[in-house]
N, C-alpha and C positions, 0 to 999 in steps of 0.2 A: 442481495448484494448492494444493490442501490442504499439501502436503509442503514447497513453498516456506516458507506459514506455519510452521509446526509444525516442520520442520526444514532448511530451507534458507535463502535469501537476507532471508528476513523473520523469522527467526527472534528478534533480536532486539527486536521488537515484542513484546512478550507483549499489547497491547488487540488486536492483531489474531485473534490465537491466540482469547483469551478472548470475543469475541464472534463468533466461528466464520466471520471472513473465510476466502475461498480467494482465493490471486492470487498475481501473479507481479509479481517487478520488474526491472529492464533499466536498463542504460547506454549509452549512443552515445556515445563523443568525435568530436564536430567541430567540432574548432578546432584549429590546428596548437600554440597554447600552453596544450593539454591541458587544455580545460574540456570539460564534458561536458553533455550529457542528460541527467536521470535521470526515470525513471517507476516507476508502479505501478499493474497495473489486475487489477480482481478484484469480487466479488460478494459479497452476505451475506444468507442464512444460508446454508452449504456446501448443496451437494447432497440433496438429499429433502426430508420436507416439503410444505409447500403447490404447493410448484415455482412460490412468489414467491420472485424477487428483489431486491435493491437493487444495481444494477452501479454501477461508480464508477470513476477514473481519474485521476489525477494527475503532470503532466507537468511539472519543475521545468526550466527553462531555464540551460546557464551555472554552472553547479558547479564547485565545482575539484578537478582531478583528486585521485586516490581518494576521491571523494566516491561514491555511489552508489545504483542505484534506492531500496533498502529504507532506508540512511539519509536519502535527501531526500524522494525524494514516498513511499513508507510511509509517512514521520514524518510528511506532513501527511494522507494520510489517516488516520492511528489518530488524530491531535489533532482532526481532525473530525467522527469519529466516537463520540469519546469525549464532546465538547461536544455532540450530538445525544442523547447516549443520557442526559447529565445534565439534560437538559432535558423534564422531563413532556408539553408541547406538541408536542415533536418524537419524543420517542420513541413 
């Protein structure tokens, strides 16, 4: 899950990277005129530690093809969790 981040499908996110998401993201097409699913699901802070959590998931409905997990739901979760993490109350 780390290696998604850090060098695979989510690589493009560097807030994921930087706030030490691990997680994976995924595509489904179905629909015959190629829209898709796209997801991302994954926890923070990686592995060790307190062995707390924050799990989280994001399932974008209806993409259009080449669209994909880490460009649709990635981008909304680094955008949520980067609004979280600028907010004193929430972080």
């Amino acid at each position: 899950l780390l290696a998604c981040v850090q060098r695979g499908t989510a690589k493009a996110l560097p807030d994921l990277y930087r706030l030490g998401v691990a997680g994976k993201t995924g595509t489904a097409e179905v629909t015959n005129d190629h829209r898709n699913n796209a997801w991302f699901a994954g926890y923070l802070p990686a592995p060790g530690g307190s062995g707390v959590h924050l799990c989280l998931c994001a399932v974008v409905y209806y993409v259009p093809d080449a669209v994909h997990g880490g460009d649709a739901a990635g981008e909304l979760v680094a955008g949520f969790l980067t609004q979280i993490e600028a907010d004193p109350a929430l972080r």
